[in-house]
C-alpha distance (Angstrom), angle and dihedral (degrees) to the residues before:
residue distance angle dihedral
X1 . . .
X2 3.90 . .
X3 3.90 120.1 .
X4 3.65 94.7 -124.9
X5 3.93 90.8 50.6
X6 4.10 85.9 53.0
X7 4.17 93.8 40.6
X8 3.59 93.6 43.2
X9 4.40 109.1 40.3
X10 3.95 87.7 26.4
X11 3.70 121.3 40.6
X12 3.79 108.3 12.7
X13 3.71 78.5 63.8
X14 3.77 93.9 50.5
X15 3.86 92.0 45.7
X16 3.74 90.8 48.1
X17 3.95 92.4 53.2
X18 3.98 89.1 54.2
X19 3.70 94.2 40.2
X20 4.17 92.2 48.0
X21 4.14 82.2 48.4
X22 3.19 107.9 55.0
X23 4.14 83.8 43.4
X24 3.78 97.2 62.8
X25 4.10 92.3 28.4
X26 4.02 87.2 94.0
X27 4.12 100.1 46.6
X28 4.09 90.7 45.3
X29 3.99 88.8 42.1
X30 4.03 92.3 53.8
X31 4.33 86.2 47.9
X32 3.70 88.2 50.3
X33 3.98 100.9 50.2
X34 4.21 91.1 24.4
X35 4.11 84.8 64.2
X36 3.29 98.1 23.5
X37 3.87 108.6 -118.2
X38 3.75 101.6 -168.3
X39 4.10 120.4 117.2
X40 4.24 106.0 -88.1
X41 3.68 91.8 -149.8
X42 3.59 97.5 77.7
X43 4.46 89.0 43.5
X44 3.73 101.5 42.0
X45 3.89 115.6 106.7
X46 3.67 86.8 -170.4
X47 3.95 97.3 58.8
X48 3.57 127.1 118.6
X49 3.26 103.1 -138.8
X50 3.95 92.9 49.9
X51 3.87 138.5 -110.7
X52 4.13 80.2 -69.4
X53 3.87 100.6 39.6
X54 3.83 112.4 -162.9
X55 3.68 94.4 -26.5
X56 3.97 122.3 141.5
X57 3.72 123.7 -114.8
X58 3.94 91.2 -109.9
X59 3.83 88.4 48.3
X60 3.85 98.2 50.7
X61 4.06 80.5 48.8
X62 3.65 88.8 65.2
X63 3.83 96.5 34.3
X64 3.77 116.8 99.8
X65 3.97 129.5 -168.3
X66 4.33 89.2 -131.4
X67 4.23 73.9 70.3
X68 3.41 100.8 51.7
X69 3.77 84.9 54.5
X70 3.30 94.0 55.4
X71 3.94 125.3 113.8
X72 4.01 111.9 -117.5
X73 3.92 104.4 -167.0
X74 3.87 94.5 71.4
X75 3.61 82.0 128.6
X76 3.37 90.3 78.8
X77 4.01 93.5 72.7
X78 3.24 88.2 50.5
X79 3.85 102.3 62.6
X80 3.82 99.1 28.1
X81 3.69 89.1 62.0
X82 4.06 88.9 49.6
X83 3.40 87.2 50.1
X84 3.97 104.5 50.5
X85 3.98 79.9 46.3
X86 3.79 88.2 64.8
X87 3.54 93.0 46.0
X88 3.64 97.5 45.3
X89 3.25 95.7 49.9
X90 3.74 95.3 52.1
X91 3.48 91.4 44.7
X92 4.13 93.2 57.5
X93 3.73 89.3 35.5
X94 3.24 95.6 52.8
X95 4.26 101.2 40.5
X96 4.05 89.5 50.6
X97 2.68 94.9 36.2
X98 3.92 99.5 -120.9
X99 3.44 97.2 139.3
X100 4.28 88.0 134.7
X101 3.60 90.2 56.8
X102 3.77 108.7 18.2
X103 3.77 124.5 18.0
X104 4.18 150.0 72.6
X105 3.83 104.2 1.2
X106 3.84 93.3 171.7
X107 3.52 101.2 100.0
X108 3.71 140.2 173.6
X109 3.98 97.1 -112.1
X110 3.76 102.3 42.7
X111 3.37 121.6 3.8
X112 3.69 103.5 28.7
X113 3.96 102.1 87.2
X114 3.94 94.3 38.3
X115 3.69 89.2 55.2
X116 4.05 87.1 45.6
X117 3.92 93.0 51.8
X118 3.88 85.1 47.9
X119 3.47 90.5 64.5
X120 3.58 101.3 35.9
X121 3.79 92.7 54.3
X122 3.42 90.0 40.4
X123 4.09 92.4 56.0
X124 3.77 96.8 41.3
X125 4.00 92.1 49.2
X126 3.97 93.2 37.9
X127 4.10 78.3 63.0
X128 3.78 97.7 45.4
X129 4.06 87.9 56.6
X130 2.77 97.6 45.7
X131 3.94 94.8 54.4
X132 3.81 87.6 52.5
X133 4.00 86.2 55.3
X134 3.51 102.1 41.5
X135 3.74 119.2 8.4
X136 3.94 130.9 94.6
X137 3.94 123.4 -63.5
X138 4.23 90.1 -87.6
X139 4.27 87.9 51.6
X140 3.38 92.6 45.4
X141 3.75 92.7 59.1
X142 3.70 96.5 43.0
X143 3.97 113.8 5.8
X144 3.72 105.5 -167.7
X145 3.32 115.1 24.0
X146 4.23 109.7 -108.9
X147 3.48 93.0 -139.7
X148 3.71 82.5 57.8
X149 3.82 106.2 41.3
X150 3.77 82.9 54.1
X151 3.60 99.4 45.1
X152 4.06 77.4 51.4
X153 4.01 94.6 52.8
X154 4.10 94.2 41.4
X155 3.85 87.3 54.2
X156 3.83 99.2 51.0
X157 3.56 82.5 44.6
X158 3.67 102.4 58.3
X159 3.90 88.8 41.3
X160 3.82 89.0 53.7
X161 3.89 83.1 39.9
X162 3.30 91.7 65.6
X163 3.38 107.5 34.6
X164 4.32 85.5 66.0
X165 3.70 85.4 45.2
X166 3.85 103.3 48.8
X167 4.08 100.7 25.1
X168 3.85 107.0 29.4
X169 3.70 96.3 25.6
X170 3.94 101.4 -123.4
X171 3.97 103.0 171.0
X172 4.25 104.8 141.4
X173 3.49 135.0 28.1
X174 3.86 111.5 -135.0
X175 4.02 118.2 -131.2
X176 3.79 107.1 -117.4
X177 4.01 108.1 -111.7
X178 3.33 100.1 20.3
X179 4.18 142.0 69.7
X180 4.14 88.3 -118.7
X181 3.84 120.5 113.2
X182 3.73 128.4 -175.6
X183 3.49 110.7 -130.6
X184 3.33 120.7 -140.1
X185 3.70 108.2 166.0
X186 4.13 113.7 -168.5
X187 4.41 85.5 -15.0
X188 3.88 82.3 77.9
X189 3.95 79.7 87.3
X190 3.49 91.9 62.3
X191 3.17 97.2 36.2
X192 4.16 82.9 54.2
X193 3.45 87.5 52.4
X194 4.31 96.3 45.1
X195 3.74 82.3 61.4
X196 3.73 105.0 48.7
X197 3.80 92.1 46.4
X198 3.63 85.0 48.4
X199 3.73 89.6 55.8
X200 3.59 96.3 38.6
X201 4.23 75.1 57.5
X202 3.76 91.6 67.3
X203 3.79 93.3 59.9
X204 4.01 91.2 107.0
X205 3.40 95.5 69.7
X206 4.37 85.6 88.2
X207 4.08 77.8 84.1
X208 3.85 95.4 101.6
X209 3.88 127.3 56.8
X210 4.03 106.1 -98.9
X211 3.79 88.4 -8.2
X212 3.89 107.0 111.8
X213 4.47 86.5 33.0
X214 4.05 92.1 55.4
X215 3.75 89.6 42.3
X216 4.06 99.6 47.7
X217 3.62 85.0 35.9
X218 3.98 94.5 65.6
X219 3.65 91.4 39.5
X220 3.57 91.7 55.3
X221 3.48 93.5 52.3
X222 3.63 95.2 45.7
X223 3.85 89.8 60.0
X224 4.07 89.9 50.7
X225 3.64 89.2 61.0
X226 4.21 85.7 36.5
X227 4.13 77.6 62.0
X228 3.67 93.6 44.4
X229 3.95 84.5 62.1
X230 3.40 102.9 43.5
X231 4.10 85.1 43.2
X232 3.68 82.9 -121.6
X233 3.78 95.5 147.3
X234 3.53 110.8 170.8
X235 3.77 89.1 48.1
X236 3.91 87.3 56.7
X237 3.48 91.2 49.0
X238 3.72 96.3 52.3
X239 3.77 93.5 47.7
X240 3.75 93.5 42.2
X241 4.06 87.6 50.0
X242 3.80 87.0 50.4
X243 3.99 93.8 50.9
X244 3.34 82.5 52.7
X245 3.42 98.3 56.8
X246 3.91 95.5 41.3
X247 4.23 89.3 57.3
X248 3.65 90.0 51.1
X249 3.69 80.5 53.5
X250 3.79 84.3 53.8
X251 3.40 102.8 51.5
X252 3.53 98.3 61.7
X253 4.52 86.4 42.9
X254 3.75 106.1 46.0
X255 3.74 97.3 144.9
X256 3.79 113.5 -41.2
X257 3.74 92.5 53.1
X258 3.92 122.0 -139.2
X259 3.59 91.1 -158.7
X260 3.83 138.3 1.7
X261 4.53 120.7 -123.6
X262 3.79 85.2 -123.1
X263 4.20 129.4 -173.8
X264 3.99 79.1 -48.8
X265 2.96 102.2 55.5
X266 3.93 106.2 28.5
X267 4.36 94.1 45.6
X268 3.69 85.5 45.7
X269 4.02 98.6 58.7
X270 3.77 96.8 35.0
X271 3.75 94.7 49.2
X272 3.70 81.2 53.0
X273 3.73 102.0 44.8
X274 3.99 83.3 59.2
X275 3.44 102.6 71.5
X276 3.42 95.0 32.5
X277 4.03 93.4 54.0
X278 4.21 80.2 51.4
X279 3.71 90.0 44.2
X280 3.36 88.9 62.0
X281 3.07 105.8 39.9
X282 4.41 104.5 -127.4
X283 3.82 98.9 114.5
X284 3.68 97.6 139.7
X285 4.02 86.7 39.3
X286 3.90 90.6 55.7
X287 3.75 84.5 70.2
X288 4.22 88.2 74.5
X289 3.67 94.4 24.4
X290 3.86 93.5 57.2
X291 3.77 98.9 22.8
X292 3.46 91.7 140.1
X293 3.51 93.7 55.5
X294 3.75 87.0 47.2
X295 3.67 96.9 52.2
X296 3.90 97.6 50.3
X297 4.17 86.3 49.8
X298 4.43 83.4 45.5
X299 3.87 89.8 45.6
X300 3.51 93.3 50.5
X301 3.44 96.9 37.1
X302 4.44 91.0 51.9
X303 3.47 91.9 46.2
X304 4.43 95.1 49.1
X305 3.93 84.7 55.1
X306 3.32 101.1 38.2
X307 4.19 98.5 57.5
X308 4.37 83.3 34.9
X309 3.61 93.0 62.2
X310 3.93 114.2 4.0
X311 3.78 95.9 38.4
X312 3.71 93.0 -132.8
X313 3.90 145.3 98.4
X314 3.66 128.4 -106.9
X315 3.82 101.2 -178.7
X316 4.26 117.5 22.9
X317 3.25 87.5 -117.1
X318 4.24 130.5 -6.5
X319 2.60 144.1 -96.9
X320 4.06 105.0 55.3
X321 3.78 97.1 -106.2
X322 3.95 96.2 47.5
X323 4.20 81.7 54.0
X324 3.25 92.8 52.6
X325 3.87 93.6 47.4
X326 3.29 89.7 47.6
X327 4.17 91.9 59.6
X328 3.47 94.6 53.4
X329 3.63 114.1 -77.2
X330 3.50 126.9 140.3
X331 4.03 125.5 -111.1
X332 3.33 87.6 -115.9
X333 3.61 110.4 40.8
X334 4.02 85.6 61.1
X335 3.46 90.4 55.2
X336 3.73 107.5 46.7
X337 4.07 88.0 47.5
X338 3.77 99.3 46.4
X339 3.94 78.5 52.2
X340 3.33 94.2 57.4
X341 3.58 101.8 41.4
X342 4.09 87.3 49.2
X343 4.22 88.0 56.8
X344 4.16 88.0 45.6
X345 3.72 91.0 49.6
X346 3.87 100.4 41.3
X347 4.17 85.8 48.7
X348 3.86 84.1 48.1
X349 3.56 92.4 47.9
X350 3.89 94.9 48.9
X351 3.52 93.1 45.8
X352 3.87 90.4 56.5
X353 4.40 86.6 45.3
X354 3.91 82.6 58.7
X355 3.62 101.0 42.2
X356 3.97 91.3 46.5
């Protein structure tokens, strides 16, 4: 692979995404504090569910009012700047015609769908925000429906499903370290869909200033050296361009956050990190390269079954960071170490990608 191929298609890109982000950071921050673009629920004296809603005791220990003032469509940033990194690059590709070296890296057999599911999430959680901002008392309390949002998730996935069963011919997953494969036949849909609800699961983790950005950041980047490997290059490009994105995020929500990725932003990048996780073929590997994300979706999942049909807690309150809030540690503590141990895991994960 020649260096100018890899400086030119990979990390200008990259570079430009952060750049472009911390650019319009300042214009979409003054929209979101000049009309107030923080969930009314958890403001409005008037509510009937109460300045707390249905929050547990332990929780509304941990809750503070700086929160509820908070802006949730941070997301926004994140996918406008990934998108007028696509165009841009099209644009200059295309008028110098440097479209070897420098151009449209959305294309049909990698990057295509992932950059599709961006925007889909992106739309359908831009809406449920902005139903807990401005909607009636009943929207502000739940926006979309959840029922509905994961009606919404199981239906992209089956049509993604199916498009890796029927047009790239995805019907096993292969055990990592071995010749075996699990078969799966037509249930790979399903089993398409088990992981993008699974995903979609993770979304809570946007409960901790800079907590859910630093961890989706290092995943993304993981999977842009992942396509590096596997001489996937578009699909590094688009997941370096999004880590880009996410630490311009970052910069402006090091611990105290201005503003929060919200249903926008968080639907939008897991939707996306599906198909790319398919794409490249490191399902089972996710599981250490996105253990964090994996452990908030376990926690929650533990402690839902465990009240349902033991009557009893697990974790004070889920998901894993609110518990350990809720013992005593600091905002910040959480979020530095689940940053680390998301950069040791993706390096481990990587590592085991090579060595397979």
């Amino acid at each position: 692979m020649e260096h100018s191929i890899l400086l030119y298609k990979i990390l200008v890109p990259a570079f430009l995404s952060f750049i472009i982000g911390i650019a319009i950071t300042p214009f979409f921050s003054h929209i979101f504090y000049k009309y107030k673009m923080w969930k009314r629920s958890s403001r409005c004296a008037d509510d009937n569910v109460g300045k707390f809603g249905t929050m547990s005791d332990e929780f509304k220990c941990i809750h503070n009012e700086k929160e509820s003032h908070t802006p949730r469509v941070g997301g926004i940033i994140v996918w406008v700047a990934v998108c007028l990194t696509i165009l841009f690059s099209y644009l200059v590709g295309s008028v110098f015609g440097l479209s070897d070296h420098f151009g449209n890296f959305i294309t049909r057999s990698q990057t295509l769908i992932p950059f599709l599911s961006l925007l889909l999430g992106a739309a359908l959680g831009l809406i449920d925000d902005m139903l807990q901002i401005f909607g009636n008392k009943k929207q502000l309390a739940i926006g979309v429906p959840r029922k509905i949002r994961i009606a919404f998730v199981l239906f992209v996935g089956a049509i993604e499903g199916i498009w890796f069963y029927q047009k790239l011919g995805f019907d096993s997953i292969a055990i990592p370290f071995t010749e075996s494969v699990i078969y799966l036949g037509v249930g790979f849909i399903l089993f398409y869909m088990f992981v993008v609800l699974a995903l979609f699961s993770s979304s809570i983790i946007d409960g901790i200033d800079g907590l859910a950005a630093g961890v989706l950041s290092v995943i993304f980047g993981a999977y842009g050296i992942i396509g590096l490997i596997q001489d996937q290059m578009n699909i590094a490009t688009f997941s370096f361009v999004i880590m880009g994105a996410l630490l311009a995020f970052l910069w402006f929500n090091i611990p105290p956050a201005r503003f929060y990725l919200g249903e926008t932003g968080i639907l939008s990048l897991t939707l996306s990190l599906s198909v790319i996780i398919f794409l490249t073929n490191t399902v089972l590997e996710f599981i250490i390269i996105g253990l964090p994300l994996v452990v908030t979706a376990g926690s929650s999942t533990i402690q839902i079954i465990s009240r349902r049909f033991f009557g009893r807690k697990i974790f004070k309150v889920a998901p894993l960071h609110h518990h350990l809030e809720s013992i005593g540690w600091s905002r910040e503590r959480i979020t530095m170490r689940y940053w680390i141990i998301s950069v040791f895991c993706a390096v481990l994960g990587i590592i085991l990608i090579i060595l397979k």
